[in-house]
Backbone as JSON Lines, residues from 0, in Angstrom:
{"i":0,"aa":"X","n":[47.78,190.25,56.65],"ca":[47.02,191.08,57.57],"c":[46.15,190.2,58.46]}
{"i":1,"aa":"X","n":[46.08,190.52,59.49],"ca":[45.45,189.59,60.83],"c":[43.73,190.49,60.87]}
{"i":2,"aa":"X","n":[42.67,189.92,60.45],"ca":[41.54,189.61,61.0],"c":[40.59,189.5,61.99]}
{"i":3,"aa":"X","n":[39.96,190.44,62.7],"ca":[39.01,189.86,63.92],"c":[37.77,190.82,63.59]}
{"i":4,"aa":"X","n":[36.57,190.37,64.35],"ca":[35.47,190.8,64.72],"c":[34.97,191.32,65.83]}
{"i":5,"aa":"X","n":[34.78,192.68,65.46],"ca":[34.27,193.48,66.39],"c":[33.06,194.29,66.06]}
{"i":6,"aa":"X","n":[32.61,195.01,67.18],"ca":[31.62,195.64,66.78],"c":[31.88,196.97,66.7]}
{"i":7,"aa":"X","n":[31.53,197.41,65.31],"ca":[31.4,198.77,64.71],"c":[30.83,199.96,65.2]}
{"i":8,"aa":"X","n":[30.97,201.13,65.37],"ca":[30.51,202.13,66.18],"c":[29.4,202.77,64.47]}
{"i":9,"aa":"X","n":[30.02,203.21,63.4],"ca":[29.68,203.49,62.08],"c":[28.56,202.48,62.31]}
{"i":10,"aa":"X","n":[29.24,201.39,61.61],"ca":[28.04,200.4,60.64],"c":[26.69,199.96,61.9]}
{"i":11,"aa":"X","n":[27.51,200.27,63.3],"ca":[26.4,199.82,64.27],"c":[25.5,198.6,64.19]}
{"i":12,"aa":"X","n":[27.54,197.36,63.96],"ca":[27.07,196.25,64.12],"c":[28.24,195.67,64.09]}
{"i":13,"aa":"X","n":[28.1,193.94,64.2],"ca":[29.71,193.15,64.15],"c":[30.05,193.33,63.04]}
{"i":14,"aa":"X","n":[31.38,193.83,62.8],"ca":[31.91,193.74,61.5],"c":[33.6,193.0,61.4]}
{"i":15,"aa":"X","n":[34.09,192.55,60.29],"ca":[35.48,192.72,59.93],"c":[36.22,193.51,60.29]}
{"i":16,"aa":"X","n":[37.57,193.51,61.19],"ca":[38.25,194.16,61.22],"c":[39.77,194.08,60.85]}
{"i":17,"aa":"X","n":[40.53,194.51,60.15],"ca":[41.95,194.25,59.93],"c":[42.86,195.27,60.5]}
{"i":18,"aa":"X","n":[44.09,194.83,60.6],"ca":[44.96,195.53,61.04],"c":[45.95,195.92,59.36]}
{"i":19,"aa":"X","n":[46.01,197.39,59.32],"ca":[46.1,197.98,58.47],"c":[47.63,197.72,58.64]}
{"i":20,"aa":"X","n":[48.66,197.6,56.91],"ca":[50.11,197.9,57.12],"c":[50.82,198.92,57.94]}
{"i":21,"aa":"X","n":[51.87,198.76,58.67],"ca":[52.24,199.66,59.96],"c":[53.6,200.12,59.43]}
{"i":22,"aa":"X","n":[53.12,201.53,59.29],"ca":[54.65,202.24,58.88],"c":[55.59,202.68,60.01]}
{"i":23,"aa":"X","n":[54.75,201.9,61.27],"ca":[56.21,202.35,62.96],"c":[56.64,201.37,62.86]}
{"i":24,"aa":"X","n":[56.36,200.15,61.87],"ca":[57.48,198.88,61.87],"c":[57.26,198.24,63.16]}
{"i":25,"aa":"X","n":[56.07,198.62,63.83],"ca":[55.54,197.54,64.62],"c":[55.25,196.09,64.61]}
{"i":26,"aa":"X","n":[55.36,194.58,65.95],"ca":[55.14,193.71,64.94],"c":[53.8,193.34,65.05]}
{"i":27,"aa":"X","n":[52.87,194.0,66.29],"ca":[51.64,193.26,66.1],"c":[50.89,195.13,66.6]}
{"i":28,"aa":"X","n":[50.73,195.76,65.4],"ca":[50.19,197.16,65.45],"c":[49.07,197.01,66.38]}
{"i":29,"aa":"X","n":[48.56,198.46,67.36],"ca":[47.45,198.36,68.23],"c":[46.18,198.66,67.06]}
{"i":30,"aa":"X","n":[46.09,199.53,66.2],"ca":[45.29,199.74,65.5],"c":[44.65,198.79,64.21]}
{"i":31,"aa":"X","n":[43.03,198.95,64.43],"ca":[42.53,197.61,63.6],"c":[41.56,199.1,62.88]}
{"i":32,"aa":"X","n":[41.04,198.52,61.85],"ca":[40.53,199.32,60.54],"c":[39.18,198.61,60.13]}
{"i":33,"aa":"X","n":[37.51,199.24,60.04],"ca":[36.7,198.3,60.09],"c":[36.83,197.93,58.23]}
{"i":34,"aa":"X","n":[36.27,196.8,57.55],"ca":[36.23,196.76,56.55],"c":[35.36,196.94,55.45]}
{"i":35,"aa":"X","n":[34.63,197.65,55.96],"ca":[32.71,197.94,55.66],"c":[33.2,199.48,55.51]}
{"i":36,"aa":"X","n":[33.24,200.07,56.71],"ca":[33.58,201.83,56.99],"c":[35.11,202.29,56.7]}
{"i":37,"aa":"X","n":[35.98,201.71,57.51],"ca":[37.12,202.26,57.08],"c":[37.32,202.81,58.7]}
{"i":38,"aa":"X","n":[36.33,203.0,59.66],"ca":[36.85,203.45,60.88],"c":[37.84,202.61,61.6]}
{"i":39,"aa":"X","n":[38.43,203.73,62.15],"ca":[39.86,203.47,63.02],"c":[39.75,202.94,64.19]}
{"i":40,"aa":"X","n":[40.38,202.2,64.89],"ca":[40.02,201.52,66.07],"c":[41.24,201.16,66.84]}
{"i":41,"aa":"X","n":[42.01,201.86,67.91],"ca":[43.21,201.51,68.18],"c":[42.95,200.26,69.9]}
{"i":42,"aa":"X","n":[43.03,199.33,69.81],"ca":[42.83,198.42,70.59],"c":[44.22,198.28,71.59]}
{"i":43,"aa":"X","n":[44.17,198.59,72.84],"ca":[45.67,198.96,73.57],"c":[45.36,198.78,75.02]}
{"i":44,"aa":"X","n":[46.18,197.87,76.15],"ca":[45.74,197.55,77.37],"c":[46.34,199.38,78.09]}
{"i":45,"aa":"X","n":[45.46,199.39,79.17],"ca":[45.49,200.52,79.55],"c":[46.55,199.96,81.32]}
{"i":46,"aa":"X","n":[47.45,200.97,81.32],"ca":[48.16,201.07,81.96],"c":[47.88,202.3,83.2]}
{"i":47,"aa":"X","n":[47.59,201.7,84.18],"ca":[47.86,202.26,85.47],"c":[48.87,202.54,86.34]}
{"i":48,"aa":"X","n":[49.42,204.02,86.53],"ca":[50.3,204.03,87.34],"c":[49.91,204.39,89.08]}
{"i":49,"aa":"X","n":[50.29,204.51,90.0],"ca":[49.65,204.32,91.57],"c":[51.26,205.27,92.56]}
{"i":50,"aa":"X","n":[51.15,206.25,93.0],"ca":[52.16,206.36,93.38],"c":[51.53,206.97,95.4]}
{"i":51,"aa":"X","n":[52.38,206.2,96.12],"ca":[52.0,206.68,97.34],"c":[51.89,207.97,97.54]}
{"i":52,"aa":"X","n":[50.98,208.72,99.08],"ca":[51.26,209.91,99.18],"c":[52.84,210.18,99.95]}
{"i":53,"aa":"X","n":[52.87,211.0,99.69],"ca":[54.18,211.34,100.74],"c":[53.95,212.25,101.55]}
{"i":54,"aa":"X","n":[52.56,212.9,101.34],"ca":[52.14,214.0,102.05],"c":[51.84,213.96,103.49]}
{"i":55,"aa":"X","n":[52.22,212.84,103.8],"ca":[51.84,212.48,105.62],"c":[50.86,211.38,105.77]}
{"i":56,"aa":"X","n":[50.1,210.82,106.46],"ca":[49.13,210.04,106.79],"c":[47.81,209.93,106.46]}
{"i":57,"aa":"X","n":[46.59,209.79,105.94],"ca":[45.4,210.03,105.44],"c":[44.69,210.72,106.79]}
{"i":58,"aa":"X","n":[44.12,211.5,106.49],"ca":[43.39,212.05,107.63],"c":[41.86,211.59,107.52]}
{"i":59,"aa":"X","n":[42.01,210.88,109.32],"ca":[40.38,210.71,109.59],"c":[39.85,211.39,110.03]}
{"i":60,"aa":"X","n":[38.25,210.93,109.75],"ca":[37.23,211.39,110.25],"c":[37.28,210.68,112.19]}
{"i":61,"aa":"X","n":[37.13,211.9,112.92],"ca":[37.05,211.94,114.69],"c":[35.55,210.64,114.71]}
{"i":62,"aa":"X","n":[35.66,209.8,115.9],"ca":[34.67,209.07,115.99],"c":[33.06,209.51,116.24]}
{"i":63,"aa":"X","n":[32.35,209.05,115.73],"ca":[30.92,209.9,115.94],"c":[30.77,208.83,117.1]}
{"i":64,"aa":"X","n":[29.73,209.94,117.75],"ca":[29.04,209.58,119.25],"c":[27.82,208.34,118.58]}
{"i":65,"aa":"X","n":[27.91,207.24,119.57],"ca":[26.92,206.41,119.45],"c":[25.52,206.56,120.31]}
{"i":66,"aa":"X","n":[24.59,206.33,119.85],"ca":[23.3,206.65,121.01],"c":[23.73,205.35,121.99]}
{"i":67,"aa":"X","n":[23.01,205.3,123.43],"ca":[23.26,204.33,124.53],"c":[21.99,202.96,124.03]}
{"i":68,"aa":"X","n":[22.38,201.86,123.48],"ca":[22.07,201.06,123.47],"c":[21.07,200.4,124.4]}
């Protein structure tokens, strides 16, 4: 089992954390387990998807009037 330190939300402090045996037969599971509490902690990069509009062009704002300098 792989080991790191993080900070605990429970113990409300740095603690031990392990990555618990993985029954999805994963090889490096997202979820770590504190070793003090037992809270769950799933550690996972967050994925952004971005898709253009197709709805036409962004619509602007008309130019505002400037005072005469």
């Amino acid at each position: 089992m792989s080991e790191r330190e993080l900070r605990c939300a429970i113990c409300d402090g740095d603690m031990l954390f392990e990555v618990p045996p993985c029954a999805d037969g994963h090889d490096d599971c997202p979820e770590l387990v504190c070793t003090r509490c037992g809270m769950a902690e799933v550690v996972a990069p967050i994925v952004v998807h971005l898709w253009p509009n197709h709805a036409g062009p962004i619509p602007r704002l008309p130019h505002q009037r400037r005072a005469a300098a």
